[in-house]
ZABAGU-826298 format. One record per residue (C-alpha): x, y, z; residue number from 0. Coordinates in steps of 0.05 Angstrom, whole numbers. Layout:
N
{torba {X, Y, Z}, NUM},
...
***
This chain:
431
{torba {1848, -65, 634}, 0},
{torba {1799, -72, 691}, 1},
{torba {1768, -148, 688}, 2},
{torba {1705, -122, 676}, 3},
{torba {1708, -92, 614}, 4},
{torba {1706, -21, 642}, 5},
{torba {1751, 32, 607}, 6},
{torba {1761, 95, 572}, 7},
{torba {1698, 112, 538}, 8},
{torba {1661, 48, 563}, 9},
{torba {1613, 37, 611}, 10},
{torba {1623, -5, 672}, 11},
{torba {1584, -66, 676}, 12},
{torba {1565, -103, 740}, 13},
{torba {1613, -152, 762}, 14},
{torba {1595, -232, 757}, 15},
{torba {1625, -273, 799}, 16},
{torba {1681, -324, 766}, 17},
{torba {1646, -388, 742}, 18},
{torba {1585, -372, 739}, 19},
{torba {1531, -373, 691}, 20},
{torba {1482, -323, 653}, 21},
{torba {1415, -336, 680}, 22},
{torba {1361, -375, 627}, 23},
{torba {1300, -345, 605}, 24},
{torba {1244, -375, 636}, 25},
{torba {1212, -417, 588}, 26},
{torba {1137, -405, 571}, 27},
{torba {1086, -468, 600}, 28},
{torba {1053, -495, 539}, 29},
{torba {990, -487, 521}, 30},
{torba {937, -551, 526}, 31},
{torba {868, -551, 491}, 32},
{torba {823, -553, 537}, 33},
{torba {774, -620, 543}, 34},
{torba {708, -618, 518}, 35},
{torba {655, -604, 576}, 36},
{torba {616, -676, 584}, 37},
{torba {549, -663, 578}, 38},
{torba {508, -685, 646}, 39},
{torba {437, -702, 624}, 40},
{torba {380, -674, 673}, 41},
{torba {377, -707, 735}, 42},
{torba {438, -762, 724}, 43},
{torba {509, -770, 726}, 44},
{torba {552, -773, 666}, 45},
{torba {543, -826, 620}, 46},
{torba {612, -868, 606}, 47},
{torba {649, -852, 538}, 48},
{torba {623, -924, 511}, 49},
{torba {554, -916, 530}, 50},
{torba {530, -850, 502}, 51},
{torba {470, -853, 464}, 52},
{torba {466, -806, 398}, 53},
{torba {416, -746, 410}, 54},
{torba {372, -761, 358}, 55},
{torba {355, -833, 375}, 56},
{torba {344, -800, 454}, 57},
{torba {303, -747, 426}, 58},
{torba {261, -809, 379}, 59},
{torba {261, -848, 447}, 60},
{torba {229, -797, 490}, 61},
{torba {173, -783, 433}, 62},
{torba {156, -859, 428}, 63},
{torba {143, -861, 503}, 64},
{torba {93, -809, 501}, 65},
{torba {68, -824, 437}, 66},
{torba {59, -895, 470}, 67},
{torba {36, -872, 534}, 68},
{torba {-21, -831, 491}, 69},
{torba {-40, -882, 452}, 70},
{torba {-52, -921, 511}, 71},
{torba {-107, -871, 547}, 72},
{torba {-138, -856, 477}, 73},
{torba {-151, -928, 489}, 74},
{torba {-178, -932, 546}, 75},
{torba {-226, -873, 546}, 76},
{torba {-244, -908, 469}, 77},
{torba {-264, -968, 525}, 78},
{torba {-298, -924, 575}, 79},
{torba {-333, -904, 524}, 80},
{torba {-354, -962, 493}, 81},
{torba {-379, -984, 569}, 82},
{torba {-422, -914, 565}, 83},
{torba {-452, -932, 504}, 84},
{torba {-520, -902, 511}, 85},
{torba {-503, -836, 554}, 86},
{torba {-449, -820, 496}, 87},
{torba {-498, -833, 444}, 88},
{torba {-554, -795, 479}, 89},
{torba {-514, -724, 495}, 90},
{torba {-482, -734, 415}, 91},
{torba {-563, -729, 396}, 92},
{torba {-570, -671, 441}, 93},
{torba {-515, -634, 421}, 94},
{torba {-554, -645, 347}, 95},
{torba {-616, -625, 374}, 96},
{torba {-584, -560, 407}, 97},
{torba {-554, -537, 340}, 98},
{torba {-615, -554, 291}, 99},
{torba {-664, -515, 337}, 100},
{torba {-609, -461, 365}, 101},
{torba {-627, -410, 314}, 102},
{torba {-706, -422, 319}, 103},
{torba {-704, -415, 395}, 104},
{torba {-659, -350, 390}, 105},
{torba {-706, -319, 344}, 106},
{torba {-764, -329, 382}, 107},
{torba {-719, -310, 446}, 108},
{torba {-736, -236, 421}, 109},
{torba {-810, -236, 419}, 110},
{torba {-824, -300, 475}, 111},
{torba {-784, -312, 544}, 112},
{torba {-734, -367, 534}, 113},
{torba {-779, -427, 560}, 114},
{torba {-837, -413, 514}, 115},
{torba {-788, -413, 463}, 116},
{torba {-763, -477, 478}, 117},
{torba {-822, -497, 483}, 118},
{torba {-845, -478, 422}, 119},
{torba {-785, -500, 382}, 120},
{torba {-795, -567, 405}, 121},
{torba {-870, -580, 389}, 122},
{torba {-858, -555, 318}, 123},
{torba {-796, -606, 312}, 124},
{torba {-839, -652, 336}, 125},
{torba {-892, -641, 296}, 126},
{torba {-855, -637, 226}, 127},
{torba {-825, -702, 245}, 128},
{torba {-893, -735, 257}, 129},
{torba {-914, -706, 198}, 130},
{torba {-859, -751, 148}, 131},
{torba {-871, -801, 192}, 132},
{torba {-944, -806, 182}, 133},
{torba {-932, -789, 106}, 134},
{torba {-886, -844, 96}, 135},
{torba {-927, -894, 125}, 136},
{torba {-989, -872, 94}, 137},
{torba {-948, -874, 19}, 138},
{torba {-934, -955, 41}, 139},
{torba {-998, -970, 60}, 140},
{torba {-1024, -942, -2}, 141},
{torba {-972, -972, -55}, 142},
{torba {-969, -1043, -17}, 143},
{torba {-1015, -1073, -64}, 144},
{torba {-994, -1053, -118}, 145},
{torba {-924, -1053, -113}, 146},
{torba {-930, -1130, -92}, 147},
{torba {-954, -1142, -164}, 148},
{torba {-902, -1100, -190}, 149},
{torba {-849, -1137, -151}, 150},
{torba {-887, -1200, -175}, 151},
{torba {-883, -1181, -246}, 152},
{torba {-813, -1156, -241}, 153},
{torba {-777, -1215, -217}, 154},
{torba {-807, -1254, -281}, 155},
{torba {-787, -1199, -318}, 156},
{torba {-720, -1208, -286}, 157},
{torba {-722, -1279, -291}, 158},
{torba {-736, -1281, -369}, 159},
{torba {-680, -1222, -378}, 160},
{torba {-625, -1266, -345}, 161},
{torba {-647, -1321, -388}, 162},
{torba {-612, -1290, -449}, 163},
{torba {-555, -1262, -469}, 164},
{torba {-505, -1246, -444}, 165},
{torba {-517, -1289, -380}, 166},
{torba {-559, -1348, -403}, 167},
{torba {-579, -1366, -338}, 168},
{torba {-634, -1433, -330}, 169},
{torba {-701, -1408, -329}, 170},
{torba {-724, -1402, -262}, 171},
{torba {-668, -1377, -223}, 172},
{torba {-709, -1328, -188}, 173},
{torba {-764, -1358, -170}, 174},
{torba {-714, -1420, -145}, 175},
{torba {-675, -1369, -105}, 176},
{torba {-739, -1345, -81}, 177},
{torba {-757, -1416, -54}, 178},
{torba {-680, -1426, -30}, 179},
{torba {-692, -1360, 18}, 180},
{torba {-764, -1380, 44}, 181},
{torba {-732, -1451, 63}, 182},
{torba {-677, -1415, 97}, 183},
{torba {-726, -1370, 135}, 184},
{torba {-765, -1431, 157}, 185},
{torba {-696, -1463, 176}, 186},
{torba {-679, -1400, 227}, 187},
{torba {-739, -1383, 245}, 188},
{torba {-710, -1390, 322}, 189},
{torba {-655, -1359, 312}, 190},
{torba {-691, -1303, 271}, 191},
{torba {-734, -1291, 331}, 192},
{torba {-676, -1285, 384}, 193},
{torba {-653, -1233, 341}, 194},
{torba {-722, -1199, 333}, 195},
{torba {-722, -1201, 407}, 196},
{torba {-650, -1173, 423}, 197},
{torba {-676, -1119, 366}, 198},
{torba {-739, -1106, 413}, 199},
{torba {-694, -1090, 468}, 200},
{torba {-647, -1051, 436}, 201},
{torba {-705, -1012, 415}, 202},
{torba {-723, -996, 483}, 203},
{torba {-655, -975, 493}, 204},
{torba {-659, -922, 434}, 205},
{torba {-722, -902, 467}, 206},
{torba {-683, -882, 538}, 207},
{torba {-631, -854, 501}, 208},
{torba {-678, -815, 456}, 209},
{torba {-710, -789, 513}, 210},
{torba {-649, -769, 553}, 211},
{torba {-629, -733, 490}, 212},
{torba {-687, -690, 495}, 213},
{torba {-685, -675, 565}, 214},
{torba {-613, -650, 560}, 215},
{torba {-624, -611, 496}, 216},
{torba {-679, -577, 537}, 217},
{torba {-631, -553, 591}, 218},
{torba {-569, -539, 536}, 219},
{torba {-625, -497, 494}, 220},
{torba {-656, -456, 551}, 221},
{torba {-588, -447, 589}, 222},
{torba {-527, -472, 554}, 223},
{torba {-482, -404, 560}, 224},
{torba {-492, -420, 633}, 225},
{torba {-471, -484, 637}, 226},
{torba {-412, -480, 598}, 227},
{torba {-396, -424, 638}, 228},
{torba {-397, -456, 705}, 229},
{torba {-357, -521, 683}, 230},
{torba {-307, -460, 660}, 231},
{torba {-310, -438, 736}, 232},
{torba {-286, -511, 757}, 233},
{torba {-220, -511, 717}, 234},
{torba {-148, -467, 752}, 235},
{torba {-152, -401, 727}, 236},
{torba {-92, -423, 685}, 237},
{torba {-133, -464, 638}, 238},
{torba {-189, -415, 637}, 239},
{torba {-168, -375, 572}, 240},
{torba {-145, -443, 533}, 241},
{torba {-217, -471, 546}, 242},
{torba {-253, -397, 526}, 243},
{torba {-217, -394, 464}, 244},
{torba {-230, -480, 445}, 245},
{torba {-301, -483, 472}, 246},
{torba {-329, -431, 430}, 247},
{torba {-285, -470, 371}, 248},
{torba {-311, -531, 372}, 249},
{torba {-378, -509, 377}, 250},
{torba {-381, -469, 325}, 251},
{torba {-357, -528, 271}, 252},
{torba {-396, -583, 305}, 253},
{torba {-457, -541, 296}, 254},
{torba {-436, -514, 229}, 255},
{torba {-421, -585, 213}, 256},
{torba {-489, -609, 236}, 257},
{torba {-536, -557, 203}, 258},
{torba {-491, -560, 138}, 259},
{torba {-500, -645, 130}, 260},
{torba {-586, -640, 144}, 261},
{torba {-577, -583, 89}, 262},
{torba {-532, -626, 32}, 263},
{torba {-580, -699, 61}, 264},
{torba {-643, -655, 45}, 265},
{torba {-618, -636, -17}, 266},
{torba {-594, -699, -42}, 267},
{torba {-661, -725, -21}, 268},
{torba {-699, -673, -64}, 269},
{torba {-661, -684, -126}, 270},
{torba {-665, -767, -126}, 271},
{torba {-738, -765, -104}, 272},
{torba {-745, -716, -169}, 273},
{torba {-710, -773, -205}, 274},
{torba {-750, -833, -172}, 275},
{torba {-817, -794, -198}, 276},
{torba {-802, -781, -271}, 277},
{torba {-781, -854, -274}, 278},
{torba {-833, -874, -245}, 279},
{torba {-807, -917, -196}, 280},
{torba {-857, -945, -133}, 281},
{torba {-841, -921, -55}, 282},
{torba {-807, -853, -76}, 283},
{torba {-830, -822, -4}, 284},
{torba {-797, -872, 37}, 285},
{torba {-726, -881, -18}, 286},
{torba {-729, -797, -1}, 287},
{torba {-728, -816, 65}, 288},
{torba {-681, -871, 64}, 289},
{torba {-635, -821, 27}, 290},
{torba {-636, -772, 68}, 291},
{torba {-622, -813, 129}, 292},
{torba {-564, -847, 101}, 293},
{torba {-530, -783, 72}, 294},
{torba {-515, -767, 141}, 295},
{torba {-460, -818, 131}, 296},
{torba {-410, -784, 89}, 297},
{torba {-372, -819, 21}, 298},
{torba {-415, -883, 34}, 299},
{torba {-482, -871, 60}, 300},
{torba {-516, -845, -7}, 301},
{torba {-494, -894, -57}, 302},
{torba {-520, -944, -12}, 303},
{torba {-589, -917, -9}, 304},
{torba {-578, -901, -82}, 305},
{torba {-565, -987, -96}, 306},
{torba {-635, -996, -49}, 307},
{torba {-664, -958, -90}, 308},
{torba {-634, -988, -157}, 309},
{torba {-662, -1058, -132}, 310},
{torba {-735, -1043, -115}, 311},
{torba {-726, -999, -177}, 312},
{torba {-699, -1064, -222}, 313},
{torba {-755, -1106, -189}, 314},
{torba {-816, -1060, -206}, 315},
{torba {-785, -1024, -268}, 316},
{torba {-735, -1068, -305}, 317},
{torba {-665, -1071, -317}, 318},
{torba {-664, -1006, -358}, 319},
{torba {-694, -967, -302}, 320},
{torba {-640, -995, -251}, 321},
{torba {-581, -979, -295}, 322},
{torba {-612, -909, -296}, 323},
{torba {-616, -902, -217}, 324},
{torba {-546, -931, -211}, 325},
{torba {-524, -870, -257}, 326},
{torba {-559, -828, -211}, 327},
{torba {-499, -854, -149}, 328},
{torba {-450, -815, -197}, 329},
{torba {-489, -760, -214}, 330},
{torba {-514, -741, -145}, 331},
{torba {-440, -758, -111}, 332},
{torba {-411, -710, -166}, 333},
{torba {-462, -654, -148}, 334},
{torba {-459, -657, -68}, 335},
{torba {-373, -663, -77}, 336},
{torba {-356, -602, -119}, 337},
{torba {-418, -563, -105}, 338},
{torba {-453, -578, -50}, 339},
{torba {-400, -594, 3}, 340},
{torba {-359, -529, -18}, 341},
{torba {-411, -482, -12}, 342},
{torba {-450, -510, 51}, 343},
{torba {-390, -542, 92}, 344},
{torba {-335, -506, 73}, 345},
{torba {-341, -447, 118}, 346},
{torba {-341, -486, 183}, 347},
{torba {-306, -565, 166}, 348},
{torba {-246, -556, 124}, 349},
{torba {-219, -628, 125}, 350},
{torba {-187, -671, 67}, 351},
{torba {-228, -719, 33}, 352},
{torba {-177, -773, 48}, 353},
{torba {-178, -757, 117}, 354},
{torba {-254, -759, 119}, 355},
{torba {-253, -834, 87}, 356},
{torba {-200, -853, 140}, 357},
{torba {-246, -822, 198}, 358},
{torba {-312, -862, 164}, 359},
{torba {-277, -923, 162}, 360},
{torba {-246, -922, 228}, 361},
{torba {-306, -909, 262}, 362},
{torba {-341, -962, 224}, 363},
{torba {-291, -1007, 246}, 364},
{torba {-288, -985, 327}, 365},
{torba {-364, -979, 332}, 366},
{torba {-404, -995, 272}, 367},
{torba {-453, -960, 231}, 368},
{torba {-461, -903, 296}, 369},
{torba {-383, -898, 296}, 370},
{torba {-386, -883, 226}, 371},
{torba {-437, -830, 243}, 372},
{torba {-401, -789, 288}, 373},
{torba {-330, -798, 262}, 374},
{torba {-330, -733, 218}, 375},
{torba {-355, -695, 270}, 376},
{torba {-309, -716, 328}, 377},
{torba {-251, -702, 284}, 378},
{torba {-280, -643, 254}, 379},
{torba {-282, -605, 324}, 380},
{torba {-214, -644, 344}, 381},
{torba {-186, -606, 280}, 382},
{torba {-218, -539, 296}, 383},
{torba {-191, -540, 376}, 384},
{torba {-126, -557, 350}, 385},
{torba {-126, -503, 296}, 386},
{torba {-151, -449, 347}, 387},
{torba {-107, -468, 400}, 388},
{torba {-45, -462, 352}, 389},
{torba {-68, -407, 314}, 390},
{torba {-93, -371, 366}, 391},
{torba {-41, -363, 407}, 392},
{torba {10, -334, 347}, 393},
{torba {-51, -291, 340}, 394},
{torba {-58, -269, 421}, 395},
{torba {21, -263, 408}, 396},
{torba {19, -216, 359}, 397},
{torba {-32, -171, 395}, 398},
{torba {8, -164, 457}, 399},
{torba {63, -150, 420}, 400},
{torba {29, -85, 381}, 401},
{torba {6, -72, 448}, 402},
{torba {68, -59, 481}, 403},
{torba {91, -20, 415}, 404},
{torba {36, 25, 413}, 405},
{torba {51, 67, 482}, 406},
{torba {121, 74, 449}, 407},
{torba {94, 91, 380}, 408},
{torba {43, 136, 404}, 409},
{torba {75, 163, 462}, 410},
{torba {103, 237, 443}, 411},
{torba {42, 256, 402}, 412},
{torba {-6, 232, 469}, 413},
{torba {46, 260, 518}, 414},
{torba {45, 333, 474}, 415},
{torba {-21, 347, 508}, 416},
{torba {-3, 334, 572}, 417},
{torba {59, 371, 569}, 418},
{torba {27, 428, 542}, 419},
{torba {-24, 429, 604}, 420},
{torba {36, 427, 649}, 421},
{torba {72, 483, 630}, 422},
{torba {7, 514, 627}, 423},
{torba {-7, 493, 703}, 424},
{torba {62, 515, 720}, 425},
{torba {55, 585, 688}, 426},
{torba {0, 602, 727}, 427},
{torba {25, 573, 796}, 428},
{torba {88, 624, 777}, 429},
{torba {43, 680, 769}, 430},
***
């Protein structure tokens, strides 16, 4: 028997040397899971394992700097501002003046060259202004006398009314109050003149910036396209379609905005001079105007107007009279909310109510009764520039887009044509 297992009817196998062993399977490595990639933030090394921050307190971090670092400009151009008092105020009252007469001057653009109709637009302003001016003072002058007996007669009346019930005041209250305010008066009478004084001044200073209002309103009426196209010219070519699309924007609201307010103010004016007449309540030409002036202040400037009115109206009237002006601050605040506002502002300012209050009372706060003024407005056009610009774009987006899929849409019913010319052409170059 061979040693190596070979004999009949089996195959040799290959001889092994004595001793040795069968060879082991190699044995497979093991297989590791492989460590997590360590994220590198931008610009920096690797932060160690007991120092990494969670990515929603980064991402809170990096919007609080900005946020901050916003918040800090907005207050300093609020401060530059404040510095530039009367320039601000005075191109605010041009930009008025260019959207009240805008319309006027482009309608007589088509029958007069544009500096006649400037011209023209501004001596008619001028002249209807005079006009309630004159009127007003005039209605005064005419009343004075007798609406100091009135008055006269009215405090007694007002006097003997708070004498009974339910107040049972001493007799005399009035006319002790009276007395209490003329010593007072006599008291300050320095001080009252300081005040008159640093009043006289700031008069002069409305005066400048009236008249710088006017002489920019000339140049924004006569060539304002212009203008705003050159200061387009001075921005990177970049910015240029951002500033084409918010420009036109914020114009649009800030002089629907404008136009709308004089409309609702003369309204409200019509409807509680109509009141002041049937109840027969003194100075009704100059509570119009009072009215209408403070209805330029939204939420807050009519009901104080209205409560003017209810005094002079308690005064000269009685107390029935006043109780029936001081329903008139709920009647006409009902009628310019739900009817006027919607139908006159609502096509160019579409802001919340609350957020209107908020803007009144912050710029009350920051600047005062002119803060208050232009509050709506500023964040009216902030609104509408922030609306267009987001808005816009998805809309330039979607444009583009059918753009590029109308060559594809449209191609094999445009290319038909020409492919029909071609085998035309090359027919005939065959023949």
């Amino acid at each position: 028997m061979d040693v190596n297992g070979a004999g009949p009817g089996r195959p040799g196998r290959h001889p092994r040397p004595l001793g040795s062993r069968r060879p082991r399977a190699a044995l497979r490595p093991a297989r590791v899971a492989p460590r997590p990639a360590r994220v590198v933030p931008r610009g920096g090394r690797p932060a160690p394992a007991g120092e990494r921050v969670p990515a929603g307190l980064r991402t809170a971090a990096g919007y609080a700097w900005r946020l901050g670092l916003l918040g800090v400009v907005a207050y300093l151009f609020v401060g530059v501002l404040g510095e530039l008092q009367l320039p601000v105020i005075a191109l605010f009252l041009a930009l008025v003046i260019t959207s009240v007469l805008r319309p006027l001057v482009d309608l007589l653009d088509r029958v007069l060259p544009r500096s006649l109709a400037v011209l023209f637009a501004f001596l008619l302003a001028i002249v209807v202004v005079a006009g309630v001016l004159a009127l007003v003072g005039t209605n005064v002058a005419d009343e004075w006398n007798r609406l100091s007996s009135e008055l006269t007669g009215g405090l007694g009346r007002i006097d003997h009314w708070l004498a009974k019930a339910p107040f049972h005041l001493r007799p005399g209250t009035v006319a002790d109050l009276r007395a209490k305010i003329g010593d007072w008066i006599s008291a300050h009478r320095s001080a009252l003149l300081s005040t008159a004084l640093s009043g006289a001044s700031r008069a002069v200073e409305l005066v400048t910036g009236l008249a710088l209002a006017v002489f920019c309103s000339v140049f924004f009426l006569h060539s304002g396209d212009r203008m705003w196209s050159w200061a387009q010219r001075q921005f990177p070519a970049g910015a240029r379609p951002v500033l084409g699309r918010a420009g036109p924007a914020a114009w649009h609201t800030f002089a629907g905005y404008t136009r709308g307010v004089l409309i609702v103010a003369a309204t409200n004016a019509v409807l509680v001079g109509i009141a002041l007449a049937l109840l027969r309540v003194p100075l009704v030409l100059p509570l119009i105007v009072l009215e209408f002036v403070a209805t330029l202040i939204p939420l807050i400037g009519s009901p104080i107007a209205l409560a003017i009115a209810a005094l002079v109206a308690l005064a000269a009237r009685g107390p029935v009279v006043a109780l029936l002006v001081l329903a008139l601050i709920v009647i006409i605040g009902q009628i310019e909310g739900h009817l006027l506002h919607p139908l006159v502002l609502g096509w160019s300012v579409r802001i919340h109510p609350v957020a209107i209050a908020l803007s009144v009372t912050g710029g009350a706060v920051l600047a005062g009764v002119l803060g208050a003024l232009v509050a709506v407005p500023v964040v009216s056009v902030a609104w509408a520039v922030i609306t267009e610009l987001r808005d816009g774009g998805r809309d330039d987006a979607k444009r583009d887009g059918a753009e590029r899929d109308a060559p594809e849409r449209d191609g094999p019913e445009r290319d038909g044509p020409e492919r029909e010319g071609r085998k035309q052409r090359g027919s005939a170059g065959d023949g």
